[in-house]
N, C-alpha and C positions, 0 to 999 in steps of 0.2 A: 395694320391696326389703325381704327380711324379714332381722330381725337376725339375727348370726351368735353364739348362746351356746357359747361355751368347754365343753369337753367331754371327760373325761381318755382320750378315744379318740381324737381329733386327733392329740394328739402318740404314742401307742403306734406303735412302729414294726412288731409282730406285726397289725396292723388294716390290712386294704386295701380299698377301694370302688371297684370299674374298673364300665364300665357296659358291658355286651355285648348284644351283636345278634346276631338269630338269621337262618337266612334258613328256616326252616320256619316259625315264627310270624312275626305281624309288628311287634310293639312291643317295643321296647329294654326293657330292663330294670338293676337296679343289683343287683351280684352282691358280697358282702361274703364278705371272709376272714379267717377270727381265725385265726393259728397257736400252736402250742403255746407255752410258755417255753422248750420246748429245741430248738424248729425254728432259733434264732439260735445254739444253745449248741453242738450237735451237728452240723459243719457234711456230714457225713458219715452221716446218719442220714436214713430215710425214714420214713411215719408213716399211717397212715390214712385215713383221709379219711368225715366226716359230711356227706350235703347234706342241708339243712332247707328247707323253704317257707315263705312269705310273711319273705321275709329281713330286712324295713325294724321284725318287732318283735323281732329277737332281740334285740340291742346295743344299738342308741343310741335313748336315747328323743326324740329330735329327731323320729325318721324312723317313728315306731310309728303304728298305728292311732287307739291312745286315747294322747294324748303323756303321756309318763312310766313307761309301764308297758310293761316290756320283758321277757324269757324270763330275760334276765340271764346268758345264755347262757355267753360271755367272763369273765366273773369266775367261774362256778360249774365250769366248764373249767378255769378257772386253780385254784381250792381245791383241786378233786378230783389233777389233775395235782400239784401238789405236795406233797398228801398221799400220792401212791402208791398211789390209790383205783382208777383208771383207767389208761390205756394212754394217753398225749399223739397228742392226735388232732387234725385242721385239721376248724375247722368251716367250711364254705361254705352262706353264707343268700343263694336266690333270689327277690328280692323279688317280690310278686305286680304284677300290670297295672294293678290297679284296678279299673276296668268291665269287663276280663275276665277278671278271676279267675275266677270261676261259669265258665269257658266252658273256660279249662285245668286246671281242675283238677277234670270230671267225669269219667270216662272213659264213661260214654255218654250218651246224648242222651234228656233226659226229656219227653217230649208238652204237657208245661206249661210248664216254667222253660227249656225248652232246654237250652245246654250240649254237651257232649258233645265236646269236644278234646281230653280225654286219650291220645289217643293219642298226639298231634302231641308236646303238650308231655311226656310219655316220648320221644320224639324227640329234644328239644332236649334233656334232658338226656344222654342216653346219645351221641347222636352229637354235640353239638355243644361242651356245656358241660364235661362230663367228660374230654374230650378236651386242652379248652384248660388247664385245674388241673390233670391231669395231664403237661403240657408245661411249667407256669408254675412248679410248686412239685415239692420232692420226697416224691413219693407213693406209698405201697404199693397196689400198682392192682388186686388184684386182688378179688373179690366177696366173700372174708370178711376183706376190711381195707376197705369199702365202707359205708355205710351212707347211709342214706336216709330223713328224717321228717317229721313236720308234725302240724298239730294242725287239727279240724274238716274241711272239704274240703281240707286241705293232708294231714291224716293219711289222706282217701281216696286222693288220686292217690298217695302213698305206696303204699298198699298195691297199685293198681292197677296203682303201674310195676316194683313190688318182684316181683309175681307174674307180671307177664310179662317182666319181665327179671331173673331172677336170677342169669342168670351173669354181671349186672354190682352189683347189689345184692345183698347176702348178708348185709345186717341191714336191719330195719324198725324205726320206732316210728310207731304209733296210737296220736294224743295225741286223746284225745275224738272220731274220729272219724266224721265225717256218713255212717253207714251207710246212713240213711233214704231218701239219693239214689234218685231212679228205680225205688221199692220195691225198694230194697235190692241193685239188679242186680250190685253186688259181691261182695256175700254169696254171692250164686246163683252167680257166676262161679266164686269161690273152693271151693266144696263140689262143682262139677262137674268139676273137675282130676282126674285119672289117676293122678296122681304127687304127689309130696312134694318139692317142690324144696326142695336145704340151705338156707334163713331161717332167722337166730336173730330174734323177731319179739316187741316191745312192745307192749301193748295197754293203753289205761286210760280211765278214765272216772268222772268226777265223777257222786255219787252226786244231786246237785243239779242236775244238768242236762237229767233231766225223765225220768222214768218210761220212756217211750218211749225215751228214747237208752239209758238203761239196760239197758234190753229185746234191741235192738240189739245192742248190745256183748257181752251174754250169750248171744245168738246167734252171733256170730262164733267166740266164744270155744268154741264146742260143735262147731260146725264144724272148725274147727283142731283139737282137741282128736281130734275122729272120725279126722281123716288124716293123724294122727299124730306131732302136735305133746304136747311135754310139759312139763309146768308145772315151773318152777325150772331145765331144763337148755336147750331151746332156745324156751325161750316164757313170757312172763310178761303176765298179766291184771294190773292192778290198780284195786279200784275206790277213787277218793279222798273219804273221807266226809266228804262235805257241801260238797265241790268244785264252783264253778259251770265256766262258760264262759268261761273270760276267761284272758289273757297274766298275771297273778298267779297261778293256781292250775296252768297249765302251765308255769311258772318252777320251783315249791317241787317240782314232778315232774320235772323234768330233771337233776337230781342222779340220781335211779335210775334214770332213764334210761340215763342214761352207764354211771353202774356197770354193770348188765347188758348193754348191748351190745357194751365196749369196758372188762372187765376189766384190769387188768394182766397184760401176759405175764410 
């Protein structure tokens, strides 16, 4: 039996952890929601709505990968909101499987590492998850009161469910993410599109996290750039110097994050 440490998210009445089941994949998972300060205040008000990946490190560092180090997500939500920086927005973290993260959150399938279930799990989120938060809470439902992120293979399936569904996501954030996947097959994906779907879309990357991502990331960014994306109105790069990989360096960046996807109206 492991002890239970006190934790000032316990008693927050804005903090929910339900555990949901999908029937297109097959393992449960725990699905966390922070609401804004004025989701309780405003009882007549609706609000946006963020999903983020790998959900167990935004908040509670009980439940984080490396314990104690969390996105910090919840408090930097709360500054921003009560400074009037941002637009009070519900954030919902889906936490990853585990031993099959690699496998939902590729969208395709590499000849060595495998993978390749992002389709499914864009499934769950669009038909099954999105559905129940927007039943559960009051939500502005539509794809530019939407958003969608993650950092490493969380910032890929991001991108991969963002650009095939974007009349249901209508903001991204690419928090460092593993472009490198299956030489790059999102990249190629994304520069073969026809069209410009409306994305307002985050991109960044630590300038520490090796040459090659960097590279990556500077590719993306050319790509977008070519079909008609544009820097400061519906698309921002940024790279963080000397930024490694880790839930501390994508914390100190989730402040602009927010800012830029989810200005104040």
């Amino acid at each position: 039996m492991s002890e239970h440490i006190a934790n000032d998210l316990d008693s927050n009445p804005r903090y929910i952890v339900r555990e949901f089941h999908s029937e297109i994949l097959p393992d449960d998972r725990a699905v966390s929601v922070y609401l804004p300060p004025q989701y309780l205040q405003q009882e007549e008000r609706r609000f946006p709505v963020f999903y983020l990946q790998d959900g167990q490190n935004l908040f509670d560092g009980r439940t984080s990968y490396l314990a104690g180090q969390t996105w910090n997500a919840h408090t930097t939500a709360d500054r921003l909101t009560l400074d009037g920086e941002i637009e009070p927005v519900i954030l919902v973290g889906v936490a990853n499987t585990g031993l099959r993260r690699m496998a939902e959150y590729t969208p395709t399938r590499d000849f060595k590492m495998g993978g390749g279930e992002g389709r499914n799990y864009g499934r769950l989120l669009v038909e099954e998850l999105k559905p129940l938060i927007d039943n559960s809470y009051r939500t502005l439902r539509g794809a530019k009161d939407t958003g969608l992120g993650g950092s490493s293979l969380g910032g890929l399936i991001s991108l991969y469910v963002g650009f095939t569904c974007p009349e249901v996501f209508g903001k991204l954030a690419a928090m460092s993410p593993s472009l490198w996947w299956n030489q790059r097959s999102v990249v190629r994906m994304l520069d073969l599109r026809s069209s410009k779907p409306e994305l307002r879309i985050w991109l960044d990357i630590g300038t520490a996290e090796g040459a090659r991502h960097v590279r990556d990331a500077d590719l993306l960014e050319r790509v977008l750039v070519k079909h008609g994306w544009k820097a400061g109105k519906d698309f921002v790069y940024m790279k963080d110097p000397d930024g490694v990989h880790d839930e501390n360096a994508w914390s100190a960046r989730f402040g602009d994050v927010l800012r830029f996807l989810f200005p104040p109206v």
